[in-house]
C-alpha positions as CSV (number, residue, x, y, z in Angstrom):
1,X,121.9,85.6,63.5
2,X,120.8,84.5,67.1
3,X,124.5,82.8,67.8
4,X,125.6,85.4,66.4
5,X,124.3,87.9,68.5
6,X,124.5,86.3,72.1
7,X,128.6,85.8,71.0
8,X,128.8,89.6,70.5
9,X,126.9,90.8,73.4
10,X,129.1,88.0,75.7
11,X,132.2,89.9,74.1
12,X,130.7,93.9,74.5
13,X,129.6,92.5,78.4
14,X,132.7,90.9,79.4
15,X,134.8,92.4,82.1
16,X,131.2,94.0,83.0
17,X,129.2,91.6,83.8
18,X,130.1,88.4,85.9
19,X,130.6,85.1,84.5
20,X,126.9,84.4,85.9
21,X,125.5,87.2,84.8
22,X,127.3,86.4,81.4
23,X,125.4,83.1,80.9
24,X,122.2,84.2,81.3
25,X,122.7,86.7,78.7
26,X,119.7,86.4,75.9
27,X,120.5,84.7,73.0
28,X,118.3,86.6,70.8
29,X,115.8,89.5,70.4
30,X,112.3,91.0,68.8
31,X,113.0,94.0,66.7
32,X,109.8,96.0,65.5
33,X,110.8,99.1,63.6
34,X,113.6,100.8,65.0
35,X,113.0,99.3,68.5
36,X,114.1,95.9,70.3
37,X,112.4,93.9,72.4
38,X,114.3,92.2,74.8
39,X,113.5,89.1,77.3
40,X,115.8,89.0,80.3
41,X,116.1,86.7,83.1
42,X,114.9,87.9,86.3
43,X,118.4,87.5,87.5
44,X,119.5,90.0,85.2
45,X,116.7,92.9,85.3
46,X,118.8,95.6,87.9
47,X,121.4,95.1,84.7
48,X,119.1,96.3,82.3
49,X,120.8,99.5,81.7
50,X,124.3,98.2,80.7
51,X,122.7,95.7,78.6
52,X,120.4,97.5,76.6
53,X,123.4,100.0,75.9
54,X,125.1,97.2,75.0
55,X,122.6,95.7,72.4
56,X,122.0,99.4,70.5
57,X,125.7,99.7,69.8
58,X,124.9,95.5,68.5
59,X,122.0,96.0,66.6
60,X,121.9,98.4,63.4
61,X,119.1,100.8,63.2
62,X,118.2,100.7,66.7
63,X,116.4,104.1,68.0
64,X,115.6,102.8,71.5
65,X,116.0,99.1,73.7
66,X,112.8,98.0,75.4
67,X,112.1,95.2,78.3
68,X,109.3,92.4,78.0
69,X,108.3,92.4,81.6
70,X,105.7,89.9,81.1
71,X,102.4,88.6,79.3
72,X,100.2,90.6,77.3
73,X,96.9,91.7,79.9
74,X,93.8,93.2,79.5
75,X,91.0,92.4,76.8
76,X,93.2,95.2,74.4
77,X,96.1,92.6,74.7
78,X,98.2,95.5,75.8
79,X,102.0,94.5,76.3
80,X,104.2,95.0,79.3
81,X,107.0,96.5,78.1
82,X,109.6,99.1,79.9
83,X,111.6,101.6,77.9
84,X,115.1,101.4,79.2
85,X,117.3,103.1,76.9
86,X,115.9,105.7,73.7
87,X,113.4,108.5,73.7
88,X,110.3,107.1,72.8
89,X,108.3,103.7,72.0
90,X,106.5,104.7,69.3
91,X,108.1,103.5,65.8
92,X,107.3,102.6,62.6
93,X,107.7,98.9,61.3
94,X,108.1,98.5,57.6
95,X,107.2,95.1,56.3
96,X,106.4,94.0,52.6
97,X,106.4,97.1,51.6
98,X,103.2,98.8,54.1
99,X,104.3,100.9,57.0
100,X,102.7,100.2,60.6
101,X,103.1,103.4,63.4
102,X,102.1,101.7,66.7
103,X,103.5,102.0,70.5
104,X,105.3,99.2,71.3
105,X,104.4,99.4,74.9
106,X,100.7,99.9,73.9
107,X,100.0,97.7,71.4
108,X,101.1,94.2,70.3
109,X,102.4,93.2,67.0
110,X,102.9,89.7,66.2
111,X,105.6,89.2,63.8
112,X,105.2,85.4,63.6
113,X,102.6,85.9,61.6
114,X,104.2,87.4,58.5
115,X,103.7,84.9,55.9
116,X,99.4,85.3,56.9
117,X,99.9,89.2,56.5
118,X,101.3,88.1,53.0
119,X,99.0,85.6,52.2
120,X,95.8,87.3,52.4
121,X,96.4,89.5,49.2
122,X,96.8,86.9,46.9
123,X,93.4,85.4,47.9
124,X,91.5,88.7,47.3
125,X,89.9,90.0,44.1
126,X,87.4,92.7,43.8
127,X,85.8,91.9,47.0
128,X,83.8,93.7,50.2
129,X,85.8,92.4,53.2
130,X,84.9,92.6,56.8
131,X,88.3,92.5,59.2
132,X,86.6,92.0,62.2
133,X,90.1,93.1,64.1
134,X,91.8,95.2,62.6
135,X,94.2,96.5,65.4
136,X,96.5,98.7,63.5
137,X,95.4,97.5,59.9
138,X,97.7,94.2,60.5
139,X,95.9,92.4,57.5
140,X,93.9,95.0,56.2
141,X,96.6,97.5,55.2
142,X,98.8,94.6,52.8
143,X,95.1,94.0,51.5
144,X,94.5,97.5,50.6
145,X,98.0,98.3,49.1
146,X,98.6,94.3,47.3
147,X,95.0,93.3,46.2
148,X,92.1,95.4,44.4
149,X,89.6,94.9,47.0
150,X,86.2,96.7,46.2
151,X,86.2,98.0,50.4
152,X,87.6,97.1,53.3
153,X,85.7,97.9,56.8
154,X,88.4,97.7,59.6
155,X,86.4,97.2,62.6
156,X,88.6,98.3,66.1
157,X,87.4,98.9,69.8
158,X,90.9,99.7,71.3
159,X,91.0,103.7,70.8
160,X,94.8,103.4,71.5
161,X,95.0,100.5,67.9
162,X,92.1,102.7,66.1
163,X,94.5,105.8,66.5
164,X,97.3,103.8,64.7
165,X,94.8,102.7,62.3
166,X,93.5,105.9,61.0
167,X,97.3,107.3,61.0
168,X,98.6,104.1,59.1
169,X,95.5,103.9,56.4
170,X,97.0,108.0,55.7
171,X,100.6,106.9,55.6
172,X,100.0,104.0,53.5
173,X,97.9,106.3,51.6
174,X,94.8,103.7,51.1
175,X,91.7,105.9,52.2
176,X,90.1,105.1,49.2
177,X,89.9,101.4,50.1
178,X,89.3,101.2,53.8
179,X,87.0,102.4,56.2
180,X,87.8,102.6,60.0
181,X,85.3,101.8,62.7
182,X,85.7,102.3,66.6
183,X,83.8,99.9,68.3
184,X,82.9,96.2,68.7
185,X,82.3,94.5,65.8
186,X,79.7,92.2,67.2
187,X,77.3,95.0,66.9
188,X,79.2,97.7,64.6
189,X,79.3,95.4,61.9
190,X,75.3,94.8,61.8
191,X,75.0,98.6,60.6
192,X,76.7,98.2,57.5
193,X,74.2,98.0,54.9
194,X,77.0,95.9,52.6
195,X,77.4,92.2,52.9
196,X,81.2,90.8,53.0
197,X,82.5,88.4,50.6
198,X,85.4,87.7,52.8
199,X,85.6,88.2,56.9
200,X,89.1,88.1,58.6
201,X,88.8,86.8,61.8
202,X,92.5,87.1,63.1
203,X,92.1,87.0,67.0
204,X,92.7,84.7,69.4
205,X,91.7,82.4,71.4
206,X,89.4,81.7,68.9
207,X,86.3,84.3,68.6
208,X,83.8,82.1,69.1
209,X,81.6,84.9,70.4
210,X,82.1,87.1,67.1
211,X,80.4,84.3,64.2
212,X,76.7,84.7,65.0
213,X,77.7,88.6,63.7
214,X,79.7,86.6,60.7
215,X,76.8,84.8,60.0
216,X,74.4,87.6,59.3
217,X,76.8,89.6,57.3
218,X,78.0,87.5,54.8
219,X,77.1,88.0,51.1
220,X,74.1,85.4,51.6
221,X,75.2,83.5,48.1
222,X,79.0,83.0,48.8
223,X,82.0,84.1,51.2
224,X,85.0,83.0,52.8
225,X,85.9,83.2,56.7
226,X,89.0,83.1,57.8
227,X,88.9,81.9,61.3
228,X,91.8,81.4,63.6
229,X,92.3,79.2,66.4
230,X,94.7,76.4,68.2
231,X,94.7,72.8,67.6
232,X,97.1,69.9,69.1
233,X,99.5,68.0,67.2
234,X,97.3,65.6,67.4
235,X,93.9,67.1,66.6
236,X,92.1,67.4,63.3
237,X,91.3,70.8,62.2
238,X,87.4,69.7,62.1
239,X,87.9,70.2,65.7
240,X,88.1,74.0,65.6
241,X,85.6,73.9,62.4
242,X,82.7,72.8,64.4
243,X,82.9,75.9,66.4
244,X,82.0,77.6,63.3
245,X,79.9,75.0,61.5
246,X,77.7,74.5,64.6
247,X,76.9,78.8,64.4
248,X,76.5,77.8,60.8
249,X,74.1,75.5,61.2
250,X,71.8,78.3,63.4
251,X,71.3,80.5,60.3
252,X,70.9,78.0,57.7
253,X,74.4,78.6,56.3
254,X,76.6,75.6,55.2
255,X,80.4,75.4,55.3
256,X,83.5,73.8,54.6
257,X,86.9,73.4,54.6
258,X,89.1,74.9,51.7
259,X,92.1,75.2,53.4
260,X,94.6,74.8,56.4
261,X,97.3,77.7,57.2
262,X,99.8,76.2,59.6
263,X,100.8,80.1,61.2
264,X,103.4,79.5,63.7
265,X,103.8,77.4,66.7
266,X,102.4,78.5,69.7
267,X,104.0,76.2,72.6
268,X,105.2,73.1,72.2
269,X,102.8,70.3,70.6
270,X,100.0,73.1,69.8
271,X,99.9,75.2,66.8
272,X,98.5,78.1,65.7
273,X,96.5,78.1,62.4
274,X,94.2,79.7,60.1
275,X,91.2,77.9,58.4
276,X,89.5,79.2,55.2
277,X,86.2,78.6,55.5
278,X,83.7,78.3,52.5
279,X,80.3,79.8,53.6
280,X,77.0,79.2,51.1
């Protein structure tokens, strides 16, 4: 697809761009919903406009062509992204079925980790689970809509990702099964009178800060955490389980290690995974 792409947009650009100009040319792109994300050279920014015309007459079922201008900043993880050709950043992204409204130049959605959105419902059965960050419902929509989970508390403290939340728990028409909270689920979560078989812990870096919370709202007899993190090639994952174990250890909890998820690389010789996490 990516060969693919670059030889077509070399072909729609040629004649308008310089040979220069031609080779630093992207060789792929990041489509979420009807929009595409592209990542240009520096060189190649006061071309933007021919380019992104370019790559919507390329690319089917494309509304609008965006720029990555640079990391994600803030503690909301909020993208840098320009519009530079459509009428609007907000789309919806269909995947496995669930819909997910958000604003691509507001809020980020990580499609590398597709196989963990898919993963999660096959792991749940009749259960109370805590997503400690929900964003726009990444894991706790495909829960709602795949598995028969007894509740779901979605706990969010970006307003801009709660807003998506509430509108995508409606369009996905899952009301019954999850509950949206605005605010921080360090403290949010200690109101719930419920305890959570199951806490989804999908942030990084790693939220360390978030487990002495986990701790105290666990169902006291048996639960899983899911708790995400980086690890070297060459590190064992009891490296990132100690971060949890140690918490652990404060409120007399014990845990262990069910189970690795190798999610996607995150730059070259360190990973991103997932551990399941037995708590009892």
């Amino acid at each position: 697809m990516k060969s693919s792409f670059k030889k077509r947009l070399r072909e729609a650009l040629k004649g308008i761009l310089n040979e220069i100009e031609i080779k630093f040319l992207p060789s792929g792109f990041q489509q979420i919903g009807t929009i595409v994300i592209l990542n240009l050279k520096n060189q190649l920014w006061n071309r933007k406009d021919v380019i992104a015309e370019a790559v919507q007459n390329i690319v089917s079922n494309c509304d609008a062509v965006c720029l990555n201008k640079g990391a994600i900043y803030s503690q909301f993880r909020t993208p840098q992204i320009e519009l530079v050709i459509g009428e609007s950043t907000e789309t919806i992204h269909k995947e496995h079925g669930t819909l997910y409204k958000l604003d691509v130049s507001k809020i980020m959605f990580a499609k590398g980790n597709i196989n963990e959105r898919k993963r999660y419902p096959k792991l749940v059965k009749n259960e109370i689970i805590f997503d400690f960050f929900s964003g726009v419902g990444y894991f706790c929509l495909n829960i709602a809509r795949l598995a028969n989970p007894k509740r779901i508390y979605a706990f969010e403290m970006n307003p801009i990702a709660y807003h998506y939340l509430v509108e995508n728990i409606k369009i996905n028409k899952v009301s019954d099964k999850i509950k949206p909270i605005l605010g921080d689920c360090k403290t949010e979560a200690l109101k719930i009178k419920e305890k959570a078989d199951r806490i989804i812990m999908g942030l990084l870096p790693s939220p360390k800060d978030a487990l002495p919370t986990a701790f105290q709202v666990i169902n006291p007899k048996k639960s899983i955490i899911h708790y995400e993190g980086l690890l070297n090639d060459s590190d064992p994952p009891e490296k990132l389980l100690e971060d949890v174990s140690i918490i652990g250890k404060e409120f007399n909890k014990k845990t262990k290690l069910e189970h690795v998820e190798f999610i996607k690389s995150y730059r070259p010789h360190v990973n991103h995974v997932c551990l399941d996490i037995l708590v009892n």
